[in-house]
TORKOLBA-308381 format. One record per atom (N, C-alpha, C, O, CB): residue number from 1; residue in three letters; chain; atom name; z, y, x. Coordinates in steps of 0.05 Angstrom, whole numbers, always signed. Glycine has a CB too. Example, Ala and Ser with C-alpha at 12.3 -4.5 7.8 and 13.67 -1.06 7.14 Angstrom:
2
PT;seq;type;mol;atom;c3;c2;c1
PT;1;ALA;A;N;+156;-114;+264
PT;1;ALA;A;CA;+156;-90;+246
PT;1;ALA;A;C;+156;-66;+264
PT;1;ALA;A;O;+169;-66;+285
PT;1;ALA;A;CB;+181;-89;+226
PT;2;SER;A;N;+142;-45;+257
PT;2;SER;A;CA;+143;-21;+273
PT;2;SER;A;C;+157;+1;+258
PT;2;SER;A;O;+161;+23;+268
PT;2;SER;A;CB;+114;-12;+282
This chain:
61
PT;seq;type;mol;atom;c3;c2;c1
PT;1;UNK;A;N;-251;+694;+561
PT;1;UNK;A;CA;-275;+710;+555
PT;1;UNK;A;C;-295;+705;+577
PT;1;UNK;A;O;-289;+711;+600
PT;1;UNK;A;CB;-268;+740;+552
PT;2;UNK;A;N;-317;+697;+571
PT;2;UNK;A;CA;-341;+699;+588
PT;2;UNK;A;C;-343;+715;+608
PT;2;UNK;A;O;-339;+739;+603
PT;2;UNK;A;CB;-360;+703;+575
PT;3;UNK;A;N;-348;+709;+627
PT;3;UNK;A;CA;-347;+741;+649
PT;3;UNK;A;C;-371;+766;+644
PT;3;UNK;A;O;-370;+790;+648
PT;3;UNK;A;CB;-354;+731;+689
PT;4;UNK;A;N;-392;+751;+633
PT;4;UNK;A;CA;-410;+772;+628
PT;4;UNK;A;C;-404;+793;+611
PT;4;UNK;A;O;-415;+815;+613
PT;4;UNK;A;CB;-430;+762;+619
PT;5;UNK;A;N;-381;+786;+589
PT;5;UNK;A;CA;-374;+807;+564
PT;5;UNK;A;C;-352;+812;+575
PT;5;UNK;A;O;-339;+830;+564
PT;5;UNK;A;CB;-373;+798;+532
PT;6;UNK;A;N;-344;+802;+592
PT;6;UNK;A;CA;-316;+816;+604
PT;6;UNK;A;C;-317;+843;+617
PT;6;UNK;A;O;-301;+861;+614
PT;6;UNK;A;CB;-303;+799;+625
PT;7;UNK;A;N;-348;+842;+637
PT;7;UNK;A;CA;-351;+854;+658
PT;7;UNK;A;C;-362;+884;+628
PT;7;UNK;A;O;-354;+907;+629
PT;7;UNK;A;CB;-375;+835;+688
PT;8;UNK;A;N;-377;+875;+610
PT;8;UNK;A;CA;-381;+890;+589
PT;8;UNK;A;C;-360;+911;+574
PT;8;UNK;A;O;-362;+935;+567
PT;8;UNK;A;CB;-388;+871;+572
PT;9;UNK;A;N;-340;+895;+573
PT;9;UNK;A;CA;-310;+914;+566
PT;9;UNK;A;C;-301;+929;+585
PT;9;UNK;A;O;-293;+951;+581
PT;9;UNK;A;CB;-285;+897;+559
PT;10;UNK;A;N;-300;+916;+612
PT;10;UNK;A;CA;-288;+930;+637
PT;10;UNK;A;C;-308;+959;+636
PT;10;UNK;A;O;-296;+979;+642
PT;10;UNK;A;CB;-291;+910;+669
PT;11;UNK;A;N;-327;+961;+631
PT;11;UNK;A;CA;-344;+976;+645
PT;11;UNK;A;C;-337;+1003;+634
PT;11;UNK;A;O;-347;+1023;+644
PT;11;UNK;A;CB;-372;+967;+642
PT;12;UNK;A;N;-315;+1006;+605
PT;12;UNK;A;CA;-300;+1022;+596
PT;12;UNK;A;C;-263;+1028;+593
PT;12;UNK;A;O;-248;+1027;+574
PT;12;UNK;A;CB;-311;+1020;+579
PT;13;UNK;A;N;-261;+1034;+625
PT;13;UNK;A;CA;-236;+1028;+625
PT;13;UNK;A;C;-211;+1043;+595
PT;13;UNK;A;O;-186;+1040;+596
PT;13;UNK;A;CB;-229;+1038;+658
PT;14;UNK;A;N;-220;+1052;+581
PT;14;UNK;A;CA;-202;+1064;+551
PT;14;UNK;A;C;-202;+1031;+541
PT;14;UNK;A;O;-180;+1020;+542
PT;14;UNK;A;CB;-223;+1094;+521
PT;15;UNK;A;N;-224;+1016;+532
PT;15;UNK;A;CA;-228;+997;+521
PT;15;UNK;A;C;-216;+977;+537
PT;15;UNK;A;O;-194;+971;+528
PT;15;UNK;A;CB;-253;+995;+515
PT;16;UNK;A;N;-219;+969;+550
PT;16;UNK;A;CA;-204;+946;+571
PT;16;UNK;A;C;-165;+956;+569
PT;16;UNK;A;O;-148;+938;+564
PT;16;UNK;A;CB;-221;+952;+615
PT;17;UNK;A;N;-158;+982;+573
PT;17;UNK;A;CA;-135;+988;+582
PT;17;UNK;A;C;-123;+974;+546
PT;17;UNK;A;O;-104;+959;+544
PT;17;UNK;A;CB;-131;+1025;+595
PT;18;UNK;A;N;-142;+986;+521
PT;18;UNK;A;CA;-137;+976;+498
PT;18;UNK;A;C;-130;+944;+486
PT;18;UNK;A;O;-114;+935;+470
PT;18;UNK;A;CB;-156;+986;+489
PT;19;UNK;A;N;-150;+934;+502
PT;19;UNK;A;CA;-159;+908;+496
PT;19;UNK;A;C;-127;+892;+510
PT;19;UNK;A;O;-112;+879;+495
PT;19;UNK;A;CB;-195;+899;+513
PT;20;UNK;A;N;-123;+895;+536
PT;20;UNK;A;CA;-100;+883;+555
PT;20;UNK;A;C;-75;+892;+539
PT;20;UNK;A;O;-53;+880;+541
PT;20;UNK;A;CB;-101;+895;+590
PT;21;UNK;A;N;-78;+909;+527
PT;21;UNK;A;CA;-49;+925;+512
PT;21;UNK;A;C;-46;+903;+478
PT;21;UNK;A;O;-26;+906;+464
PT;21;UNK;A;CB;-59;+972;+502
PT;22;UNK;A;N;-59;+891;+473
PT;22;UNK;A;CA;-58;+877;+446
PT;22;UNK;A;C;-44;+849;+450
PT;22;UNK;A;O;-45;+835;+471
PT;22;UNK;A;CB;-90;+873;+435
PT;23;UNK;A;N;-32;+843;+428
PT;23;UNK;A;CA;-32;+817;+432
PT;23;UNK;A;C;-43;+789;+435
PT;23;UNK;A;O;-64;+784;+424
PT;23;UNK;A;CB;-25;+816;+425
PT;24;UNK;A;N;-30;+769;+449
PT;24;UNK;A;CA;-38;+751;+452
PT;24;UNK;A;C;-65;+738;+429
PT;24;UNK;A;O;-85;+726;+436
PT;24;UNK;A;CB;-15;+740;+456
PT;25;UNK;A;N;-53;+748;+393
PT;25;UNK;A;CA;-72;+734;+379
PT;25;UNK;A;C;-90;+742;+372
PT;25;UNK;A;O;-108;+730;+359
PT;25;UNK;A;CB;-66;+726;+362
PT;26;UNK;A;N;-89;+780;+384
PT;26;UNK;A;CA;-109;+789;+373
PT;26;UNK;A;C;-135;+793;+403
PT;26;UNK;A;O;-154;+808;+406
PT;26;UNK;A;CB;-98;+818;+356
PT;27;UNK;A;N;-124;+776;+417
PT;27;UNK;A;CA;-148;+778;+436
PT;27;UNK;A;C;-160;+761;+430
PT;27;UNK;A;O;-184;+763;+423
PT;27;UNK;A;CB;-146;+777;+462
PT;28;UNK;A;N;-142;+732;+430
PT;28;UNK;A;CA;-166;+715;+417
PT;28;UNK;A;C;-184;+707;+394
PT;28;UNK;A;O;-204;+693;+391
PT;28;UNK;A;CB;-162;+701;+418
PT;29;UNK;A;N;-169;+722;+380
PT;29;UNK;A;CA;-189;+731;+358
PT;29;UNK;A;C;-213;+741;+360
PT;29;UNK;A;O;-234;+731;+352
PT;29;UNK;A;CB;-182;+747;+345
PT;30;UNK;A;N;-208;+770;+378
PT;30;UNK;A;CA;-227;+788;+392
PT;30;UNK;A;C;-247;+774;+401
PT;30;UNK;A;O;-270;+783;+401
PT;30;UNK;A;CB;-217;+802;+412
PT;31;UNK;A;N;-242;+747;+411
PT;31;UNK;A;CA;-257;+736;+448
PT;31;UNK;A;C;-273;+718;+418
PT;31;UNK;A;O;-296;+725;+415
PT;31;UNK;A;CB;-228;+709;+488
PT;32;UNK;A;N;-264;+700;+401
PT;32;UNK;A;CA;-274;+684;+388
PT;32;UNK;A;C;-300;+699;+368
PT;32;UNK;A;O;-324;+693;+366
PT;32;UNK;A;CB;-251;+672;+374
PT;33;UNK;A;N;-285;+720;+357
PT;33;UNK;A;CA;-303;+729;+339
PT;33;UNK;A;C;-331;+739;+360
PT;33;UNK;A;O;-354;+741;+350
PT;33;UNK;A;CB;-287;+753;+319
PT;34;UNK;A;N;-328;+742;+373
PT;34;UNK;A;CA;-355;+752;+401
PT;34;UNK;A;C;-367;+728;+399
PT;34;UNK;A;O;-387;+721;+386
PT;34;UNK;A;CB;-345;+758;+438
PT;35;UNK;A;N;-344;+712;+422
PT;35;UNK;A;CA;-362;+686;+429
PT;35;UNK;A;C;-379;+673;+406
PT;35;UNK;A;O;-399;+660;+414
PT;35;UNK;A;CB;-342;+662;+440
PT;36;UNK;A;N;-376;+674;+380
PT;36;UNK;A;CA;-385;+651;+362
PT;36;UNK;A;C;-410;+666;+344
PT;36;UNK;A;O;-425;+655;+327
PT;36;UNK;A;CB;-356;+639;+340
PT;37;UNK;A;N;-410;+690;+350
PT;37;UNK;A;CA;-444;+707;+337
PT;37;UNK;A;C;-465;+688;+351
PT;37;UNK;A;O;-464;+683;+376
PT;37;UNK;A;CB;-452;+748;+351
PT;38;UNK;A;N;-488;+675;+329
PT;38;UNK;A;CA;-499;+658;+340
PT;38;UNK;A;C;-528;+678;+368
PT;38;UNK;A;O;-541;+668;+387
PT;38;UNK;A;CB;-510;+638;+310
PT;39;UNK;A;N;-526;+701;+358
PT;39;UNK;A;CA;-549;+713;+377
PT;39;UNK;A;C;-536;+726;+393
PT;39;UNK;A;O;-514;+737;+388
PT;39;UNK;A;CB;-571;+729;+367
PT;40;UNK;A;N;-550;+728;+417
PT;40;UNK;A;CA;-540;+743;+451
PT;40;UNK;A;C;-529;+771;+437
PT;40;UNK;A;O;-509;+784;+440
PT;40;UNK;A;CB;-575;+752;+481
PT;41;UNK;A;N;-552;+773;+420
PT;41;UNK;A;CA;-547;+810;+414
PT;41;UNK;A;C;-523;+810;+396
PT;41;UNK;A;O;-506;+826;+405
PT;41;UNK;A;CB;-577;+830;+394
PT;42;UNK;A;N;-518;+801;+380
PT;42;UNK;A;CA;-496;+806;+358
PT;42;UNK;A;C;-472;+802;+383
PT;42;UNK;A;O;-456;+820;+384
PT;42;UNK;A;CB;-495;+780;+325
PT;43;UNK;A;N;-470;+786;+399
PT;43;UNK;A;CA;-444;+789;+419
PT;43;UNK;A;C;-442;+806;+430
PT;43;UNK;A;O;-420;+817;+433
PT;43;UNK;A;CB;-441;+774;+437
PT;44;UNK;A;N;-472;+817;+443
PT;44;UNK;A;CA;-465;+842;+459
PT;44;UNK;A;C;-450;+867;+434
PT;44;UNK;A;O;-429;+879;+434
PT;44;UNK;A;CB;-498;+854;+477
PT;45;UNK;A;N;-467;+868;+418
PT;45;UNK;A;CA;-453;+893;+387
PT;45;UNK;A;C;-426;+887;+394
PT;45;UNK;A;O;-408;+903;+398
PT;45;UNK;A;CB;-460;+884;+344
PT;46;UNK;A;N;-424;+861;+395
PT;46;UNK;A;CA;-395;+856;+385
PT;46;UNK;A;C;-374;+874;+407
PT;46;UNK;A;O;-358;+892;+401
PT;46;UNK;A;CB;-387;+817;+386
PT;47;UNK;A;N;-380;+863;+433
PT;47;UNK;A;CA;-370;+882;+451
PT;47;UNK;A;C;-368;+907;+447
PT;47;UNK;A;O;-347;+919;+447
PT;47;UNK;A;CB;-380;+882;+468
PT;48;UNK;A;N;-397;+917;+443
PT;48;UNK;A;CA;-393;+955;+435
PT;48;UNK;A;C;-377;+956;+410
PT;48;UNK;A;O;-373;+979;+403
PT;48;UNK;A;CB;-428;+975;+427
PT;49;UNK;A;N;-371;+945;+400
PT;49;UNK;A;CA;-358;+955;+363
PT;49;UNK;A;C;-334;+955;+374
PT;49;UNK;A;O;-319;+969;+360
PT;49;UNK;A;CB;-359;+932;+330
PT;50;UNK;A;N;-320;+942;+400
PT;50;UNK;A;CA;-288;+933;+404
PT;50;UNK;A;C;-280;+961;+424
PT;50;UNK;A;O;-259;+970;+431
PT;50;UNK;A;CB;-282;+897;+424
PT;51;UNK;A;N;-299;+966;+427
PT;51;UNK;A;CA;-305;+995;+452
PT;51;UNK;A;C;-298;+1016;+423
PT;51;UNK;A;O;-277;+1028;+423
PT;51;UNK;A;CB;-350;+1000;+472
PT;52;UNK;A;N;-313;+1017;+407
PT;52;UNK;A;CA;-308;+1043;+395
PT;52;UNK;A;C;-282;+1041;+368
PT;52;UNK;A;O;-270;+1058;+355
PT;52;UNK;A;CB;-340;+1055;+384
PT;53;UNK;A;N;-282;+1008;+367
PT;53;UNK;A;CA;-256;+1007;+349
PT;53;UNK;A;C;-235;+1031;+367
PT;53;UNK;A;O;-224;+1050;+356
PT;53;UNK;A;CB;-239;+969;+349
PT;54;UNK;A;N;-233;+1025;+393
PT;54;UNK;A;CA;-214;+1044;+415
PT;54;UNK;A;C;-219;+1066;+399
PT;54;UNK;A;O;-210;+1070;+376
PT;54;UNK;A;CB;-223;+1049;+453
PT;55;UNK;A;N;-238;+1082;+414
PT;55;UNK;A;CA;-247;+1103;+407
PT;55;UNK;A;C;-232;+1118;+385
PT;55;UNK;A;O;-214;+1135;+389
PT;55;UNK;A;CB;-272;+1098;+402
PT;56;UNK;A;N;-239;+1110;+361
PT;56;UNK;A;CA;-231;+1119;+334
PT;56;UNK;A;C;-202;+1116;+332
PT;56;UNK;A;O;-189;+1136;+328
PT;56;UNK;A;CB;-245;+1103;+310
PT;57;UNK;A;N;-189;+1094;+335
PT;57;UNK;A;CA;-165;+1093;+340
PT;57;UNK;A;C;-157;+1115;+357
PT;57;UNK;A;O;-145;+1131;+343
PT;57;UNK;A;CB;-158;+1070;+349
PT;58;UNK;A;N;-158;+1129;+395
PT;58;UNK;A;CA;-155;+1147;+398
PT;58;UNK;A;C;-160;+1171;+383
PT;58;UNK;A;O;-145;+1190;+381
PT;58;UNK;A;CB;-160;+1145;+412
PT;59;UNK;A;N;-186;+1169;+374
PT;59;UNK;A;CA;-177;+1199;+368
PT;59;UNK;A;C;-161;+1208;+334
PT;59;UNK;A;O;-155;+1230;+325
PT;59;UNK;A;CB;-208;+1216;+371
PT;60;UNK;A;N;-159;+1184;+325
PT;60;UNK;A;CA;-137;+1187;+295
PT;60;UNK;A;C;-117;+1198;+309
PT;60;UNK;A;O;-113;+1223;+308
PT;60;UNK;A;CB;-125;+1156;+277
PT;61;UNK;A;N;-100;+1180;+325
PT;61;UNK;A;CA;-77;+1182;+343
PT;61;UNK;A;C;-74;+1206;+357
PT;61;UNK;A;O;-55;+1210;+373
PT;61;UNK;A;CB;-77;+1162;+363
């Protein structure tokens, strides 16, 4: 993962602790489906949507 969207995920440690807890295929899924939005902005979304995928998942759980 790029460090810039890394440092993006870190900056919510629920989301990061989430993200490190998944598997191997679903990170790179995660990292791909980011990396390959052709605009800056749809990557950054992409980041925030993986932040509140957490989110919702906590609070179902």
């Amino acid at each position: 993962m790029p460090e810039a969207y890394q440092g993006l995920l870190k900056a919510s440690t629920a989301a990061w602790e989430f993200f490190e807890k998944q598997a191997g295929s679903y990170r790179k899924a995660a990292i791909w489906w980011n990396t390959s939005a052709k605009k800056e902005e749809t990557r950054r979304t992409g980041v925030a949507l993986a932040f509140w995928n957490e989110r919702l998942r906590t609070a179902v759980n």
